[in-house]
N, C-alpha and C positions, 0 to 999 in steps of 0.2 A: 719692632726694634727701634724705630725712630725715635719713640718717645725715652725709652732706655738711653740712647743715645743722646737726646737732648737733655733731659738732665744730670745725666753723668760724666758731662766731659765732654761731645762734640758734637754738639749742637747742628742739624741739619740747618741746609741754604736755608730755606726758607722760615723758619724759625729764628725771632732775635736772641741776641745770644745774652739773656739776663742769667743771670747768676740767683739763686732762692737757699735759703737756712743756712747756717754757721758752718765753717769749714768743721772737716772732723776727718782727724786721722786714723780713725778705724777698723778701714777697708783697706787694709795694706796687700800689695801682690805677693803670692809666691818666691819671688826674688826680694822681694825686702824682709820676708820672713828670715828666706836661708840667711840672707847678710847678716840678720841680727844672732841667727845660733853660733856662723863664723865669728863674729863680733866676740860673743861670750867667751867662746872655744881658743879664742887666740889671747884674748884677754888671760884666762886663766893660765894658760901657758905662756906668759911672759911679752908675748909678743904684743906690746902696747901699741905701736905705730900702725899696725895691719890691723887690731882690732877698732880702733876706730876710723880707717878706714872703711871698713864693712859696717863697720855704724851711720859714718855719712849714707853708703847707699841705700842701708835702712830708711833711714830720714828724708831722703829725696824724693817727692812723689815724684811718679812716673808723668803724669802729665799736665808739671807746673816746673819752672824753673825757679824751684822755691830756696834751693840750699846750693850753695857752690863752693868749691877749694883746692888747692893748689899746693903743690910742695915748693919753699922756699930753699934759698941757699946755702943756708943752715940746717936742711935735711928738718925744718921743724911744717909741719902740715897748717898751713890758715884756713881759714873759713868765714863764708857770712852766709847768712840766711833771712828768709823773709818772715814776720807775725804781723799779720794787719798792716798798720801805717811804719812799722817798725821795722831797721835794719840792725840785726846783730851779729858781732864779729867776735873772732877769736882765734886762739892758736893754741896748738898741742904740739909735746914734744915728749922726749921720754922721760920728763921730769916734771912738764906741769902742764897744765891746762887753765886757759884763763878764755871766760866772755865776756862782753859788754855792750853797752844797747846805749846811746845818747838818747834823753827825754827832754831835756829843755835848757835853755840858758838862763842862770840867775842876774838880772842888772843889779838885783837887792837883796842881801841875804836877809829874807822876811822871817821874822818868828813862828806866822803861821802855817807857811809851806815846810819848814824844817821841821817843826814839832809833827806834820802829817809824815814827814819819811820816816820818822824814827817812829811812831804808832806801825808804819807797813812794816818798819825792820823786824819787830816785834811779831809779825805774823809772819817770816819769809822763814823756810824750812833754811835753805841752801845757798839762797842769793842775800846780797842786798843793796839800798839804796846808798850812795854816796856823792860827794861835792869832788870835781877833780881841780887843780889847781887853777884853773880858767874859769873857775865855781859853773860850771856844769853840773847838772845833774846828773846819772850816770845809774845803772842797774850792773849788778856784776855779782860775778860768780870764777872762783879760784881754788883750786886745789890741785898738791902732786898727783900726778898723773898714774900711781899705785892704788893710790884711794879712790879713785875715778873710774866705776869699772862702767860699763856700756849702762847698765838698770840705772846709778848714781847718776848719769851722767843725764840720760835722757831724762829722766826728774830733775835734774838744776835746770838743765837749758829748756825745758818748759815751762817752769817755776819765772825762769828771766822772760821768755819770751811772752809769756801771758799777760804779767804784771807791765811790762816794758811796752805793749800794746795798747792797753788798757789807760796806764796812770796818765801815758804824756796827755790823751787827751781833755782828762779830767782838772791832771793842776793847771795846762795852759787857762783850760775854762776857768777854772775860778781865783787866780792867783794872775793879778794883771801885772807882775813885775818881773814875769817867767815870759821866754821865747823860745820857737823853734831853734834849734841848734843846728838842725841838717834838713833837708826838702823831705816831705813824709812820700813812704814807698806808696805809690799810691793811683792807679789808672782812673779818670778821671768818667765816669759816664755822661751825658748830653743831658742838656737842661731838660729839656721834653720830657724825658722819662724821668729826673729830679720832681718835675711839676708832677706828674705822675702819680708818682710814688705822697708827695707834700699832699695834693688833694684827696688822694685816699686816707692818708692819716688823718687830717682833719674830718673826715666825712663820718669815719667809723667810729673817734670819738666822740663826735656830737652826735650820730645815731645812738651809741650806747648811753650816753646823757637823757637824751628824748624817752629814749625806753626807764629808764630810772626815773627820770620825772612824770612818765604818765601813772607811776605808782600801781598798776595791778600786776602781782599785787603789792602790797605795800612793802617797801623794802625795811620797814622796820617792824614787820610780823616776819615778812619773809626775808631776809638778810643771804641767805645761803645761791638763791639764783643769781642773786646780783655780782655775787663773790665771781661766779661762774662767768657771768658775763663781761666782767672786768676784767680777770684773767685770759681768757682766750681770746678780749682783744688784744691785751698786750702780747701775748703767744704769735698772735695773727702778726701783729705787726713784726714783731722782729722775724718771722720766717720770711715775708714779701717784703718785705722794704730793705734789710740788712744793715738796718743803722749804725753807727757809730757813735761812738764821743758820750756826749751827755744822755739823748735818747736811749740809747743801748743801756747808759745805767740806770734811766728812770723805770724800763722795761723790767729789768733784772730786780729792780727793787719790789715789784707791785708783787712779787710771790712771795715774799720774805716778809712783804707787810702785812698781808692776810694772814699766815700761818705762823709766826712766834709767837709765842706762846707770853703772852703779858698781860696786864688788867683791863684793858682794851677791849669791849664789847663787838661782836660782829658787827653793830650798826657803824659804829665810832671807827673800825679797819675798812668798811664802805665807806665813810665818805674822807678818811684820808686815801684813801688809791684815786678815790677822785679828784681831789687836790691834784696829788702826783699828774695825773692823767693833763689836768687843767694844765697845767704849766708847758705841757708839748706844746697845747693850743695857743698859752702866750706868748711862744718863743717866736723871733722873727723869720718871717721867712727863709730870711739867708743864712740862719743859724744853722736851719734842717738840714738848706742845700749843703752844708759845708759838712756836713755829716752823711755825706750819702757820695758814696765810692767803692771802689774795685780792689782788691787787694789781694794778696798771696799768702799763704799763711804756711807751719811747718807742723806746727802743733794744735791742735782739734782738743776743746773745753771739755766736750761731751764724751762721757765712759760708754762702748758698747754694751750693750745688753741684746738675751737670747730672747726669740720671740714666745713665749711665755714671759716673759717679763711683760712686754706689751699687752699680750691675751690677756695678764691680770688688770694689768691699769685700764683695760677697757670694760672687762668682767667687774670690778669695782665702781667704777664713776657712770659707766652709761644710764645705771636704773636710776639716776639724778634725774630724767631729764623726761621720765614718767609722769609725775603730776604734773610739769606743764603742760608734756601734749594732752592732761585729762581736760585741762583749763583751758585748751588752744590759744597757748601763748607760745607762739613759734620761736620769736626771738629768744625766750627764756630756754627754751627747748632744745634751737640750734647754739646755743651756747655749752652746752655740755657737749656733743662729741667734737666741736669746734675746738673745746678744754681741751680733749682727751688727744687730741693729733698733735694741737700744738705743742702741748707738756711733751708728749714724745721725745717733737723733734727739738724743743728747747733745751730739756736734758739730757736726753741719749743720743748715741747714736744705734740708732735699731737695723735691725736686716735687712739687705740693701730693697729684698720684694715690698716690704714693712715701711722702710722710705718711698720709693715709687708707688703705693698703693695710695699712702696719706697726702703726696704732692696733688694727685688724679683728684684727691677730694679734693684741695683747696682748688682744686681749677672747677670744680664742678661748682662750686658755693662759692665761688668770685669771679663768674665770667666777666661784669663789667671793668675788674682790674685788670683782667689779663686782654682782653679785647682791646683796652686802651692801650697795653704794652705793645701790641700789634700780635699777638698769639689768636691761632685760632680759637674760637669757642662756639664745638659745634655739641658741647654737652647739654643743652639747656633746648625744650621745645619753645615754640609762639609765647607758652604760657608760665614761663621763667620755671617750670617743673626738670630735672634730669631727662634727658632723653635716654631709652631704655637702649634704642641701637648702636646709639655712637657710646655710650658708656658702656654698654657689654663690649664694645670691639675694643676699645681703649684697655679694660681688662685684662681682656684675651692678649691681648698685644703684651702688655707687662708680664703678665703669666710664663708665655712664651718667649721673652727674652729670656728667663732665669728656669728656662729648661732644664738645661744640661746642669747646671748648680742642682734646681730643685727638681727632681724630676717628678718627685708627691706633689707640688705646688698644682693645686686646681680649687679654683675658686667655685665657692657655690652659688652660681649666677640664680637660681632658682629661688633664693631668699629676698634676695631684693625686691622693694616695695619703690613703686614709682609715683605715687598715687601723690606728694609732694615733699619738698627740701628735706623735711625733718623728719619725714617716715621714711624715706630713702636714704638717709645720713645716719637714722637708727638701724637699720639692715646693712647698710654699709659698713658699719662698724661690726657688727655681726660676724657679716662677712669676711671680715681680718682678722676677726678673733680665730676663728674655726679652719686657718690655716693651716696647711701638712708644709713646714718648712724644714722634713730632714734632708741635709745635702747628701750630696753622692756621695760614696766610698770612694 
């Protein structure tokens, strides 16, 4: 149970209390379910006020003080709530509904920051960007409060909040005549663990560089491993690090660079991700530091998915990673179910056993980063191999927290290969595929 408990929210004493992968709203309780059928129920019956009421408590996780509101003296309801670095407000009444998010102060009305709002206007379903008379930048979202029903609603104020997360830190970065307008929401973590976090990323991209450059095999016979191994660094990185700002976008970028579909040859999509990749490495230090923080979020990027969703993407991509170990090329090897965890948790959000299963992996294939965090790592023998016994008990442990959810949940420890990384990360995965996750009745 400890381990359950540390990364889902209350973190035991002796565990530091890091934060790991993309907030995601999910995993919603039982009480924010009913709030939201209330939500609808009152909605359709006229009662506008009470139904988003029952909406806010929808919205609210239970174990973040992420959304907050209040009835004013005009009987009209305000609110704010938290997305990343981002504070959004608003107010409903039984006639309209309006948000809004501050993202920077203009000193210049530049042609090139304006022509980028009206490009995002172009893509916002519900919201959009505008200049308020103090030439603020501003994200919003307005409509009577009829047309606003709970479904409309939760889609605008996610559509603001994501974007309104996202943009401020992009245009400050590249538009030097934009300022903060307001202090960003934002809890600050300790240099230490900043330094941390900064020497892992440099290490894991110049390991990945090192393996490209010693060329076996050749990345431009073989293009396809390397795709692999570039992806699930950046995977890797954004689940442990939690970057922000610019990182976060260069991250996000390296999937969309290998797979559109353009006249671009595999070799030619390898060595622009490497570009990409390079330019973490040129940034300055302080850049990273200033990218790396604690936040509260309302709204979660990643769509759930059932575990057969999972069991395919595992069922599909792990026979990749066959002819390396034919070739004992570990690195090429462990890069495919490296792929396979990351993707997971980069685009979905999966079942919460399906989450705690893939965490246990990356703590098992990154004891040296989590050691430094000050976490135990007693998964790993003398000979940097998985230990069979702390990793079967680590299992069992997760197993048995999602008892009572899964009461079929029994792993088949009998599969597993310890013999080293990559034949234990290929049965591991295995392992997760051939999950019985029906829940209780």
């Amino acid at each position: 149970m400890r381990f359950f408990e540390r990364l889902f929210g209350a973190p035991a004493s002796t565990k530091p209390d890091i934060a790991f992968g993309r907030y995601t709203d999910a995993y919603k309780t039982d009480v924010q379910l009913k709030a939201w059928d209330n939500a609808v129920q009152q909605f359709d019956q006229g009662n506008i006020l009470q139904s988003y009421l029952d909406f806010f408590v929808y919205l609210k996780d239970p174990n973040s003080d992420n959304f907050r509101w209040q009835e004013n003296q005009q009987g009209e309801l305000t609110f704010e709530f938290s997305q990343g670095s981002r504070l959004i407000r608003g107010i409903v009444s039984e006639k309209k509904v309006k948000a809004e998010s501050f993202i920077a102060q203009a000193d210049d009305l530049n042609v090139g920051f304006l022509r980028r709002l009206m490009e995002y206007n172009f893509n916002l379903k519900f919201c959009r960007f505008a200049l308020s008379p103090q030439n603020h930048i501003t994200i919003l979202f307005d409509s009577h409060s009829t047309d606003a029903s709970p479904l409309k609603l939760q889609q605008a104020l996610r559509e603001l909040a994501i974007h309104a997360d996202k943009q401020d830190d992009l245009l400050l970065d590249e538009f030097r005549t934009l300022r903060p307008v307001e202090p960003l929401q934002v809890t600050a973590i300790p240099d230490a663990e900043k330094e941390i976090k900064y020497q892992f990323l440099r290490s894991e991209i110049e390991t990945a560089f090192a393996v490209v450059d010693a060329a076996k095999p050749d990345p431009n016979q073989y293009p396809g491993g390397y795709a692999f191994l570039f992806l699930s660094l950046a995977f890797r990185i954004d689940y442990l690090l939690r970057p922000e700002g610019y990182t976060m976008d260069v991250l996000e970028r390296l999937h969309g660079m290998y797979f559109t579909k353009d006249d671009r040859t595999p070799q030619n999509k390898i060595i622009a991700m490497r570009k990409s990749l390079q330019q973490l490495l040129d940034r300055p230090r302080e850049a990273m530091f200033a990218e790396l923080y604690r936040t509260r979020s309302t709204f979660g990027i990643n769509p759930p998915v059932n575990h057969e969703r999972i069991a395919a993407l595992i069922d599909v991509e792990l026979p990749n990673m066959e002819w390396h170990l034919q070739q004992s090329n570990e690195a090429l090897a462990m890069a495919v179910p490296q792929y396979i965890v990351g993707y997971a948790l980069f685009h979905f959000a999966p079942p919460l056993p399906d989450r705690a299963f893939f965490h246990l992996f990356f703590e098992i294939t990154n004891p040296a980063f989590f050691g430094a965090l000050g976490f135990p790592t007693p998964y790993n023998d003398a000979l940097g191999r998985p230990d069979k016994r702390t990793v079967t008990e680590a299992i069992r442990d997760i197993a048995g927290s999602f008892k009572k959810t899964y009461p079929h949940l029994k792993p088949d420890l009998s599969a597993l290969d310890f013999s080293n990384t990559a034949l234990f990360a290929r049965s591991y995965l295995h392992m997760v595929k051939d999950l019985q996750l029906n829940q209780a009745l």
